[in-house]
N, C-alpha and C positions, 0 to 999 in steps of 0.2 A: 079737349081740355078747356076752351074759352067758350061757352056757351053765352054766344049774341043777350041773349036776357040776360044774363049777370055782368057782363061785361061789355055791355053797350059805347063804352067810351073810347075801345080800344080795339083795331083791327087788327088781327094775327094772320100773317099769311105764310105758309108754306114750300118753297121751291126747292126743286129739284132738275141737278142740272150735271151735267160732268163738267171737269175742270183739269185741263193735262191729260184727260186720258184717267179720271179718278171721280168714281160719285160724289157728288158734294151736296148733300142738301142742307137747309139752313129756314131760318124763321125772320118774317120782317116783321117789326113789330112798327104798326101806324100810330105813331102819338099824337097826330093833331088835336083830335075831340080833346085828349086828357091835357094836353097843354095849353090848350085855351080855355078850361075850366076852369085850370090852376093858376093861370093869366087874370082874367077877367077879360078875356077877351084878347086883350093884346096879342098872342099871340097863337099859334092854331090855324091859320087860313092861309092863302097864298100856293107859290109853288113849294113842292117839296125836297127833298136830298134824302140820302141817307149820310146817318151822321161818322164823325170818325171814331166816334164811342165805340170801339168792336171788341170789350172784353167781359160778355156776357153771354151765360148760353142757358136751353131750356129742351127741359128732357121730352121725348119724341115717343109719344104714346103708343105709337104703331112697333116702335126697336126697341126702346128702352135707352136709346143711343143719345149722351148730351150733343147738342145742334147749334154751332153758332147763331147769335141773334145778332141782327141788322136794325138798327133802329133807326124806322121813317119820323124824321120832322121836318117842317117849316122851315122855309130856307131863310125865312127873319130873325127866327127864334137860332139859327144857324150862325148866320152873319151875326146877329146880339155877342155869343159869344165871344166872339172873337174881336168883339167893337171896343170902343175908347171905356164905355162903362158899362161893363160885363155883370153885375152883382146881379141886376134883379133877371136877367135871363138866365145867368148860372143857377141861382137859386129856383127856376119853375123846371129848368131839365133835373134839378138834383131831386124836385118834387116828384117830378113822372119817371126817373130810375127808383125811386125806394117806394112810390106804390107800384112801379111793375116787380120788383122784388120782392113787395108783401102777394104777390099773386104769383108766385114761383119763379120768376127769373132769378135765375143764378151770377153771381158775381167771381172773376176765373182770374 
């Protein structure tokens, strides 16, 4: 679905895993490149997390099955949120969820 040439900003990865005794597979979605685009820098580099964002999913081309998505960012752009003044990191995550939903992620 994400072909590298059109979507250079944004890593999509795949797992597959069981969980209880039940398949569970799911999509990590890598923000860094598109958040430090959207940054100017600021943000994007460093270690990573995934975030607590987990109510988004994206259809799985192989089943047809909606896949929950995990979304990878920056553990600054992580800690921002939740800092003393949250506005301009609130507003580059709100940027990189409504371009990965103008590119099919779904919102659940």
């Amino acid at each position: 679905m994400f072909d590298d040439e059109i979507y250079d900003d944004i890593k999509l990865t795949k797992r597959k895993t069981i969980t209880n005794g039940e398949k569970y597979d799911f999509y990590i979605y890598d923000m860094l490149s598109l958040e430090k685009k959207l940054s100017s820098g600021k943000f994007g580099k460093g270690e990573t997390v995934i975030s607590q964002t987990k109510n988004y999913k994206l259809q799985d081309e192989e089943t047809g099955e909606m896949l929950d998505v995990k979304l990878k960012c920056s553990k600054k752009l992580d800690d921002a949120l939740d800092g003393f003044e949250p506005a301009e990191s609130k507003k580059v995550f709100n940027d990189c969820l409504n371009d990965l939903v103008n590119r099919g992620l779904v919102k659940v």
